[in-house]
N, C-alpha and C positions, 0 to 999 in steps of 0.2 A: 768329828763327834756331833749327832743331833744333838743343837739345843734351838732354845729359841731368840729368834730377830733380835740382838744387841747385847746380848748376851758374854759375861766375859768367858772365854776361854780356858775350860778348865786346864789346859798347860798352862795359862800364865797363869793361874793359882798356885801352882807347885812347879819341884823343878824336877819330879819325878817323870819318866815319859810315860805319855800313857798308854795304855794299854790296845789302843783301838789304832796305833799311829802304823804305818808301815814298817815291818822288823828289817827291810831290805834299806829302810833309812831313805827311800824316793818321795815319799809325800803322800801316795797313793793311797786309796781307800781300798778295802777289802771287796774283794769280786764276790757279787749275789753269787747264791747259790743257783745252779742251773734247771733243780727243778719249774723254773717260772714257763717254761713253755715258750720263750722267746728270746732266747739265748743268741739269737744270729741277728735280731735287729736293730736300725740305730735307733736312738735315744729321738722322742717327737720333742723333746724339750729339752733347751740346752741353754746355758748361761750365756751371754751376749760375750761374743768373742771365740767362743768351740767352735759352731758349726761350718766355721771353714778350715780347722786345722786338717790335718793330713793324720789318720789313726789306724794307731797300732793295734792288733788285737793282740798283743801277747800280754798275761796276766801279770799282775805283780806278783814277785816269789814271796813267799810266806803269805800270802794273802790269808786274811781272814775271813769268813761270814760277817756282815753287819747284821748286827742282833734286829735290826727293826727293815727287814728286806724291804728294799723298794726306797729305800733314804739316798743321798749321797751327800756328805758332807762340804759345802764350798762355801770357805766365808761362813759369812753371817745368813747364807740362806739354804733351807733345802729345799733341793728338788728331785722331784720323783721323775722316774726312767723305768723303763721294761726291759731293757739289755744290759746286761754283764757291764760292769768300767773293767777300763784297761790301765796300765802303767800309764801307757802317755795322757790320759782321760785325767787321773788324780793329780801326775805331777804337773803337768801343763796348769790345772785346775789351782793347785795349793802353792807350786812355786818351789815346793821343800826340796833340795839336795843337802844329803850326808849320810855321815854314816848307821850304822845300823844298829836296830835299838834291841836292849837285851830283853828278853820273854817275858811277856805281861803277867802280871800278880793274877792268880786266882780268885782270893778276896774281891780283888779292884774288878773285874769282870764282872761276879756274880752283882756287886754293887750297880755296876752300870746298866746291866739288864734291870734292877729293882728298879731305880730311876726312871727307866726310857718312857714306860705308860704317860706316868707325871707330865713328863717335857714334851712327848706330841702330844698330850690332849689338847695341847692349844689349834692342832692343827685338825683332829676333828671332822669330819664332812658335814654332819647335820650341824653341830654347832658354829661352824663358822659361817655354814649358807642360813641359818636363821638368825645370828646375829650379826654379821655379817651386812645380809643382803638389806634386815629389815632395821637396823640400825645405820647403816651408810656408811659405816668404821674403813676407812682405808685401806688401801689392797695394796699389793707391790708395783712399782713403774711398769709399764709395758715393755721399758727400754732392757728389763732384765731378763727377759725370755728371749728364744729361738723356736719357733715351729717349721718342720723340717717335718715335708708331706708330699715331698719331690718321686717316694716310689708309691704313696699312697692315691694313685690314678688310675683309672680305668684302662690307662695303655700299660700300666706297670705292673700291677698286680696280675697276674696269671693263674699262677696257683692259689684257688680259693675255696676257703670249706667254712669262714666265721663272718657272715657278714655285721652288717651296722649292727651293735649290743648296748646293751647301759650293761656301766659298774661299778660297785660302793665297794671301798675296800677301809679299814682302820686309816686313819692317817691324811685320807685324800678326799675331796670331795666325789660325788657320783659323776662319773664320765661315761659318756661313747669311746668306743674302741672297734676299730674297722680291720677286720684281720687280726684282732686279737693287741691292736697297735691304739694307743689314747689319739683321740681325735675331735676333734672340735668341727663345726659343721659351719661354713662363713656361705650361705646361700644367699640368692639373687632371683627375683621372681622374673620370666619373659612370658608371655604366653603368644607360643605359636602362632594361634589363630589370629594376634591382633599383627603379627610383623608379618609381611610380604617373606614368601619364601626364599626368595633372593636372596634375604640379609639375615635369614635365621645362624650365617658363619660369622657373618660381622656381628653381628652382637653376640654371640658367643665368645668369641674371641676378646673383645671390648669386657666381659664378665671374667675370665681369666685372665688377662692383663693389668685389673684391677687388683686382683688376688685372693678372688672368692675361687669356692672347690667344690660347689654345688649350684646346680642350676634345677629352680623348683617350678612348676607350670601345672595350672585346671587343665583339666577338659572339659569339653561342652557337650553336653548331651544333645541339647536341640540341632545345633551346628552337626552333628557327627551320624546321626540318626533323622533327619527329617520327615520321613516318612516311616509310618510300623516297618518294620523290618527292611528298610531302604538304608545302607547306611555307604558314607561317604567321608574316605580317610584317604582322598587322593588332593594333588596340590596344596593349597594353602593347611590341610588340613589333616597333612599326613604327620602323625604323632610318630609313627614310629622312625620314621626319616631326623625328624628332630632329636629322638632320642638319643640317633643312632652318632648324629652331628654332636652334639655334647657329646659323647665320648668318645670321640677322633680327637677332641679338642681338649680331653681331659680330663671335664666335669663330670662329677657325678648325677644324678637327677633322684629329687623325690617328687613322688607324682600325688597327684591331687584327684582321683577319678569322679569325685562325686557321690551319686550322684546328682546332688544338688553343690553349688560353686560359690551362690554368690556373683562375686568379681565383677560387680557392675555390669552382668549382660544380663538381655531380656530373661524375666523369670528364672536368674538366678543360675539357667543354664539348662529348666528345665523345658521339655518340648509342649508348646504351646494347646496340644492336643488332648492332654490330659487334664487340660481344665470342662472339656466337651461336656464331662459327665460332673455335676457341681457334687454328685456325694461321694464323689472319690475325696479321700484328704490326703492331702502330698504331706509328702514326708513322717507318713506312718505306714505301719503293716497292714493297711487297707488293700485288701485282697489287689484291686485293680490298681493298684501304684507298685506294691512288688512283685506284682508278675511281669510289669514293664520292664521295670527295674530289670528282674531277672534274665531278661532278654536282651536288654541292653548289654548288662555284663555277658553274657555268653559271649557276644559278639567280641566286646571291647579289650575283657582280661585278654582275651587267646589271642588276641593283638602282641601285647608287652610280658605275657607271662617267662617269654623266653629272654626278654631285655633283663631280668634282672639281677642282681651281682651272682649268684650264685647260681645262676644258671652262666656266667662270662658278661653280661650285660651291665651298664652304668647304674639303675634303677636301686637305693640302697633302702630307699624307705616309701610306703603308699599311705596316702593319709586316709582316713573314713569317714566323709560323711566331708560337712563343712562348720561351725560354729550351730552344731545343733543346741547347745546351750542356752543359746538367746529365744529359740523357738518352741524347744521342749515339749512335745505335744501327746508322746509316746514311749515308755519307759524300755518297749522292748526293739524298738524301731534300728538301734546303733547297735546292738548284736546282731542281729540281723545281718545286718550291714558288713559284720565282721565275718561273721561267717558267711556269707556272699563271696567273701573275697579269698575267703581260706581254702574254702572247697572249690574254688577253680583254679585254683592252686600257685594263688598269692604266699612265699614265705618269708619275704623280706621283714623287717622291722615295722608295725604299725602303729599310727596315733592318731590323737584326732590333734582337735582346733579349735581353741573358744575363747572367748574375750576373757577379760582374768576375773572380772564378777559372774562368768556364766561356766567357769571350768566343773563345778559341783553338778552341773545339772548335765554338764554334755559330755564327760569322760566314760569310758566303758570299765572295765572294770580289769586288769591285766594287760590295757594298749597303754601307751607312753601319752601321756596328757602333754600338750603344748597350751602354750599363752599366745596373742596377738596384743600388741599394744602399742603407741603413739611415743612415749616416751618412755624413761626408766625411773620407774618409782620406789621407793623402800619398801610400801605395803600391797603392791602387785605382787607378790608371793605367798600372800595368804591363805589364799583358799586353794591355792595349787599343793601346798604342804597338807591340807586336809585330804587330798587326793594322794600325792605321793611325795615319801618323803628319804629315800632309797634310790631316784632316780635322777638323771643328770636333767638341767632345767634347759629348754628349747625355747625361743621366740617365733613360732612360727608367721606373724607377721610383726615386723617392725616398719610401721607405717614411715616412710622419707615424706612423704607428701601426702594429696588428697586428689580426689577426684573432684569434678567441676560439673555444675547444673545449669542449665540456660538460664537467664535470669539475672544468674549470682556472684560474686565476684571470682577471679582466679585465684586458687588457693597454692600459699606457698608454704616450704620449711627452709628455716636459716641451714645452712651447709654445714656450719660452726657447731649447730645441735645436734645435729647426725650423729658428724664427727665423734662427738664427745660421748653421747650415748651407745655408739657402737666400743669406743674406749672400753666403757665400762661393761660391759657383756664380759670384753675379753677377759678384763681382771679378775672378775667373779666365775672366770670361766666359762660364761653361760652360750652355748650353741644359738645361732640366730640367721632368720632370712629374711634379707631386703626385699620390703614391698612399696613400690617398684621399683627393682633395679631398671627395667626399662619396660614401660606401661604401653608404647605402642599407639593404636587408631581401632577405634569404633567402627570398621569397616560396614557401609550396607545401613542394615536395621538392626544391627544388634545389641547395640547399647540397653543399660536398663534404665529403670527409674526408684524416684522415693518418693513417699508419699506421706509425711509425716505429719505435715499441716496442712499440706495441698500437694499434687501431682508434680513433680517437676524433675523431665528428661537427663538424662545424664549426655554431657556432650559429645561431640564426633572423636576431640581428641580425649586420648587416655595416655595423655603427656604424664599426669598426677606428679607433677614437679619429682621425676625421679631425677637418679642417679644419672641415667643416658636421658637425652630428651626424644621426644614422639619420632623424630628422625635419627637417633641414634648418634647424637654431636655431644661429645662430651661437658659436663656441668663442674661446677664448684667440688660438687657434695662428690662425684669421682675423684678430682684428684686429690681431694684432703682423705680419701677413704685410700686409695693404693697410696698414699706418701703415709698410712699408718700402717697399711698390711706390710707396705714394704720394711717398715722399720721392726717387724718382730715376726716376720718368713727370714727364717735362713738363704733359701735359695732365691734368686733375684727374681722377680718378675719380669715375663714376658715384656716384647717393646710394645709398645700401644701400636694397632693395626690405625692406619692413616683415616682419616675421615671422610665420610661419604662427599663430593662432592655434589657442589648446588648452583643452578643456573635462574636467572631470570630471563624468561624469555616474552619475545614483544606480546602486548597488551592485543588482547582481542574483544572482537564485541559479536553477538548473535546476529546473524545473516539470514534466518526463518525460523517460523515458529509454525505451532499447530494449536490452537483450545482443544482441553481436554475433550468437549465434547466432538471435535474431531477424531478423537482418538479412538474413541467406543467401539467402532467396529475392528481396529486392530487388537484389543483383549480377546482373553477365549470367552465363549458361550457365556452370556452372562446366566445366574439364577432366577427362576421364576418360584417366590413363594407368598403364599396369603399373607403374612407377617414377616417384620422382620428377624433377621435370624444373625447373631452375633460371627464375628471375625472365625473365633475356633468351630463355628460348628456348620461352615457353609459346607455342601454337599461337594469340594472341590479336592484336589489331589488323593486321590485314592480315599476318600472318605478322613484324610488327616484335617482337614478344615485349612484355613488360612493361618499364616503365624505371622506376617509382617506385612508394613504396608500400610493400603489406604480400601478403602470399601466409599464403593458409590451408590447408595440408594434411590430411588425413583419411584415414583405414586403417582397418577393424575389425582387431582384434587379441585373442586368445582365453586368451593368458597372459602373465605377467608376465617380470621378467627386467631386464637388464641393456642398455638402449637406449644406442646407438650412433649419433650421427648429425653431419654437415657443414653449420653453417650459417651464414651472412652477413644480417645482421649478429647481429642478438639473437631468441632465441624462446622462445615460451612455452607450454610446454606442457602438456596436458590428458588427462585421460581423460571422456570426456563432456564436462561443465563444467564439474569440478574441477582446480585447479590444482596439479599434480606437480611443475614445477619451469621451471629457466631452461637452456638453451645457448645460447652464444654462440663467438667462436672459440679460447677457453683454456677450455673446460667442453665438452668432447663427448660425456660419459656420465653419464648420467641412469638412477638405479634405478626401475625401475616398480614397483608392489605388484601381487603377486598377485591376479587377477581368478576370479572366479565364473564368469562367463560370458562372452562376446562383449561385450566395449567400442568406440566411437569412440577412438581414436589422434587427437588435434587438435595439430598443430603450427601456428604464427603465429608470419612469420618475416615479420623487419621492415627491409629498407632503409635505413640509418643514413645515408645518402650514401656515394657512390663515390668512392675517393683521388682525385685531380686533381694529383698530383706523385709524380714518381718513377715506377720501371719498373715497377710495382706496380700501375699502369692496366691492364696486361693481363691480369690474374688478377681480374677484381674481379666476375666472378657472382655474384648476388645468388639466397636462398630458400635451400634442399636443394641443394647440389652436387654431392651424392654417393649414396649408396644409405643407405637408413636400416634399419638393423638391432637385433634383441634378440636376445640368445645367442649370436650372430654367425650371425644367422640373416636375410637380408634378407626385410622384408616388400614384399606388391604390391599392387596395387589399389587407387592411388591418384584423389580427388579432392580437384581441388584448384578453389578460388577466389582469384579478384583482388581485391585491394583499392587501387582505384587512386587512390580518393577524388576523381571528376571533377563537374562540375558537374551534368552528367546524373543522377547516383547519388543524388546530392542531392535533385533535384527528385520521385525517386519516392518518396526517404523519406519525403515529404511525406504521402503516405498510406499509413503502416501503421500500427499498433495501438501508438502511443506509451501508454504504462505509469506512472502518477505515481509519484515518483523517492520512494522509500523512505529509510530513514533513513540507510544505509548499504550500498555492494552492492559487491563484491569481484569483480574480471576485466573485461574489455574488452568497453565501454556506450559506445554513444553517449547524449549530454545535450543538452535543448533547453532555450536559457531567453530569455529577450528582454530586447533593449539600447534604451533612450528616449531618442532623441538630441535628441527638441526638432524645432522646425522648421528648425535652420540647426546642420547638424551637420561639426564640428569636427575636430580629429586629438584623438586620446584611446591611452592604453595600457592593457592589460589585464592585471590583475594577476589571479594566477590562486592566491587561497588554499585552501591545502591540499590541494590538489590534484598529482597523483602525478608522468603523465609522458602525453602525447598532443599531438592536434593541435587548433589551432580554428579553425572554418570562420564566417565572418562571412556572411550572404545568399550560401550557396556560394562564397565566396571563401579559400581556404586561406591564412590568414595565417603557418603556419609552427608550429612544435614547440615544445613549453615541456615542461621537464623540472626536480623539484624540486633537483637535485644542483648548479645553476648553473652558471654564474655567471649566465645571462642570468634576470630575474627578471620581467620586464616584456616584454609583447608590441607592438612599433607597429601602429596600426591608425589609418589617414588615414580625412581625414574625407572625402574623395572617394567612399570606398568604402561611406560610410555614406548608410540614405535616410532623410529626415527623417519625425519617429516613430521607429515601430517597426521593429526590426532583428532578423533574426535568430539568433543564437547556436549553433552547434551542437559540441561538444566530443567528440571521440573521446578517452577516457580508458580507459587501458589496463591501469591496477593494480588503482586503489579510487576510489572517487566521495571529491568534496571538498565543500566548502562554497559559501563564497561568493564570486561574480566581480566584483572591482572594477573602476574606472578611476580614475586617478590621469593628472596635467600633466605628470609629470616621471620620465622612466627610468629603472630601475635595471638596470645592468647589470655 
């Protein structure tokens, strides 16, 4: 009989039988009626102890209809199901054997149906998730469910016509339903572009093993499209490969296209080239941002349009846009956006993304509104209820950790908090994805920045203290998270795939070096222009400008004086090959000394990363911005070089006039020194002593920045990328030569 949590038992009030009891005298509850439309499947939710019994489908005889479809009466608790109960479902459930009870009163029926309203309002959808949620009133133990999602996989489902849905029905709160089947969504964020394609199976695997059933990842515009219509989805960068790995392995994926991201990379993900023109304004229907846009998507839907569940593909939801809420600049900008996505023929489930103070400003109006937030508060649901309140609620990031800036300390979360916070999702029912289930490496230049009081990089690693660490070694916050999925998944979890191993191998030191200004004639053509001309808008790669990197400026200049100049991020400057001094954007005047004669004027201005939050994307030109003056006197005749640091650049270094590295050498030197990885070579870090602030290139591969100011102290470096033997080493060092380059098991960050 529905009643409610502690409730006495209207049989032990009387010693009449009641009317709702099984007439077969088994215990059994009355089999739904079949119109529900999911009459052949099992139950996603079952009382702790069902989900491994062995089941009968044959019916209880005399079964009745329960008057409030969708109930099942066990104990002191109901719970909802989408398939028929069976005999062995009730009796297994209640225990009862005996004989058979004689026909229930008509009266005592019609009674019981006047009742039912009364007795589940307590259960309610809107009223228990707004008091509920925003009062903290306690939920049921975790220990008393079963989720049972063992055919709900991209390998199992086959036949498919309903994909990802919300739904509110009397009695239950608003859920997802996958197939027509209640589902909850335990997502895990990777993103492709920052893991070595080698290990995109092992951390998958590592993400189902855990006991998540979705795997969520950006895409990056700039990385995917680097030149107008040049675009590059092979290697590290093939999206659809990834897709396709999630779901050999199980997972579902919701995608993230953009196309702006965020996600701590430069400009948020968007391509550095579109700042060329300063009256274009990103992230509105400024003529020249959506026809990019448009072009982008052309290319990029007809990538995944066929991955997605109801075409047979993993893909069950695409989000739009990225936390426009916080940036809001354009009312019509996120439909847009939406219909972008429709008419190339996106059908999956859509939503966005917004911090839970910025949901009123960034939801569209008919897509599924998501929340991102750090922890779980009572009154983070407030303004999403203003939005919708009919719909099941989604976390689309739940921050585990943080990201790190040079400068600033390593930031952590207790495992214990996670743990705890993700508990309570489940109780409340609420749908959520770990951010970061495993965060990965800053590969190259792609990192972003913040700029909130002053400028400052985001670091190489994108460890952001998850769930898996930067190498993929499992953490606290995992195994307290599968020892809780494990405890309320009916089916056991996978065994955990073995761990990457790690090698330390002998310390090396640089054997030659070259000064930059040796190096000038191995870049391409430098530029010749009156004035200087910023990073995005050099006349280089097909008219796309520069997007990373370093730019070296050059002037004769004939006296000295009081230099004046604008530049993003840091620079270093020179007379000849002596070093005068630093600007960066709180230092813009620089005293030069008095010259003899005709000097080179050397500026190197360095690319720190581009903001990726806030309105502050649109100012973010990188080099010279502005006219460079002494006495307030502008000079001209500039040449300028790229330092883009590409593979190619590399392979010519190969032969120039390397130099053996002397004891000690002051200003910006490339170092060459060799790493002996053995024949079966490993993931390893580099520690880099004594050494100042630059980048290091493994067999041409940019591993990313090491700067002595920390926190990050340790560089990752897979063993994928390594060849067995000899490797080569090549360090651009920018202040003063160090000593010697380690490897070490274990990271410091």
């Amino acid at each position: 009989m529905c009643r409610r949590p502690g409730s006495v038992p209207l049989a032990a009030q009387s010693p009449r039988p009641s009317p709702w009891r099984c007439p077969a005298g088994r215990g059994c509850i009355p089999r739904l009626p079949r119109g529900g439309g999911s009459s052949a499947r099992p139950p996603l939710l079952q009382p702790v102890g069902m989900a491994s019994r062995p089941r009968s489908r044959t019916p209880c005889p005399g079964a009745q209809p329960c008057p409030a479809a969708g109930c099942r009466l066990l104990g002191l608790k109901v719970y909802r199901q989408l398939s028929p109960l069976t005999e062995v479902d009730c009796g297994a459930a209640l225990g009862v054997q005996g004989p058979s009870w004689p026909p229930c009163l008509f009266w005592k029926r019609i009674l019981c149906i006047f009742f039912l309203p009364c007795i589940l309002s307590g259960f309610s959808p809107r009223v228990k998730h707004k008091k509920n949620l925003l009062s903290g009133k306690a939920q049921p133990q975790l220990s008393q469910y079963r989720f049972i999602w063992s055919r709900l996989t991209p390998l199992e489902l086959r036949n498919r016509s309903m994909g990802l849905q919300t739904e509110s029905r009397v009695g239950s709160n608003p859920y997802f339903t996958l197939e027509g089947h209640k589902f909850l969504i335990f997502g895990g964020s990777i993103h492709y572009f920052r893991v070595p394609r080698e290990y995109w199976r092992d951390r998958l695997l590592k993400l189902k093993a855990c006991g998540f059933n979705t795997v969520t990842t950006y895409v990056p515009w700039n990385l995917h499209e680097p030149e107008r219509g040049r675009f590059d989805f092979s290697g590290n960068l093939d999206l659809e490969a990834f897709v396709l790995t999630a779901a050999e392995i199980g997972l579902w994926v919701i995608l993230r296209p953009g196309p702006y991201i965020c996600s701590e990379i430069d400009l948020g993900g968007l391509p550095s080239r579109l700042l060329q023109d300063p009256q274009v304004n990103l992230r509105t229907t400024d003529k020249g941002f959506v026809e990019a846009v448009d072009k982008y998507f052309d290319h990029l839907i007809s990538r995944v349009v066929h991955l997605q569940y109801r075409k047979g593909g993993p893909i069950i939801a695409v989000q739009v846009e990225n936390e426009y809420g916080s940036f809001y600049k354009d009312k019509d900008y996120m439909p847009y956006l939406q219909q972008a996505l429709l008419k190339r023929g996106i059908v999956e489930l859509l939503l966005t993304s917004d911090n839970v103070d910025d949901v009123l400003k960034g939801y569209i109006k008919g897509v599924l509104a998501t929340i991102n937030m750090k922890k779980f508060r009572k009154d983070a649901f407030q303004h999403l209820y203003k939005v919708q309140r009919d719909k099941p609620i989604m976390i689309m990031e739940y921050w585990v950790g943080w990201f790190d800036t040079w400068g600033s300390k390593h930031e952590v979360k207790d495992a214990g908090d996670v743990k705890n916070t993700v508990s309570e999702f489940i109780k409340f029912e609420i749908s959520f994805n770990v951010y970061m289930f495993h965060g990965g490496t800053n590969f190259g230049f792609i990192n972003g920045a913040i700029n909130f009081v002053k400028h400052a990089g985001v670091v190489t690693s994108y460890d952001y203290d998850a769930v898996l660490t930067e190498a993929g070694d499992y953490t606290k916050k995992y195994f307290k998270l599968r020892k809780l999925f494990g405890s309320i998944l009916a089916v056991p979890l996978p065994p955990l795939p073995e761990l990457t191993p790690k090698a330390v191998y002998p310390s090396t030191r640089s054997s030659h070096y070259l000064p930059l200004w040796d190096v000038l004639q191995y870049l391409n053509e430098p530029v010749m222009s009156k004035m200087p001309v910023s990073m995005e808008n050099l006349p280089i790669n097909n008219g796309n400008g520069q997007s990373y990197g370093l730019v070296l400026y050059e002037t004769p200049i004939c006296s000295g004086g009081q230099l004046h100049a604008h530049v993003r991020d840091v620079a270093q400057v020179f007379l000849n090959e002596t070093t005068i001094g630093i600007l960066d954007d709180s230092i813009r005047n620089l005293k030069i000394p008095e010259v003899k004669e005709c000097q080179l004027l050397r500026i190197l201005v360095e690319n720190q990363g581009r903001v990726n939050f806030s309105w502050k994307i649109q100012n973010q030109q990188k080099g010279l911005t502005g006219p460079v003056t002494i006495n307030n006197i502008s000079l001209e005749g500039f040449t300028i070089y790229s330092l883009e640091m590409k593979m190619s650049f590399f392979k010519r270094l190969r032969y120039a006039p390397w130099r053996p590295v002397p004891n000690s050498y002051s200003g910006p030197a490339f170092y060459r020194a060799t790493l002996r990885a053995g024949s079966s070579p490993k993931d390893t870090f580099l520690r880099l002593l004594n050494w100042n602030y630059g980048f290091v290139f493994i067999n041409g591969r940019n591993l990313g920045r090491y700067w002595i100011i920390g926190p990050q102290e340790t560089l990752y470096l897979p063993g994928a990328w390594l060849h067995p033997e000899d490797n080569e080493i090549i360090l651009f060092e920018k202040i003063k030569s160090g000593s010697v380059i380690e490897t070490t098991d274990q990271p410091v960050l």
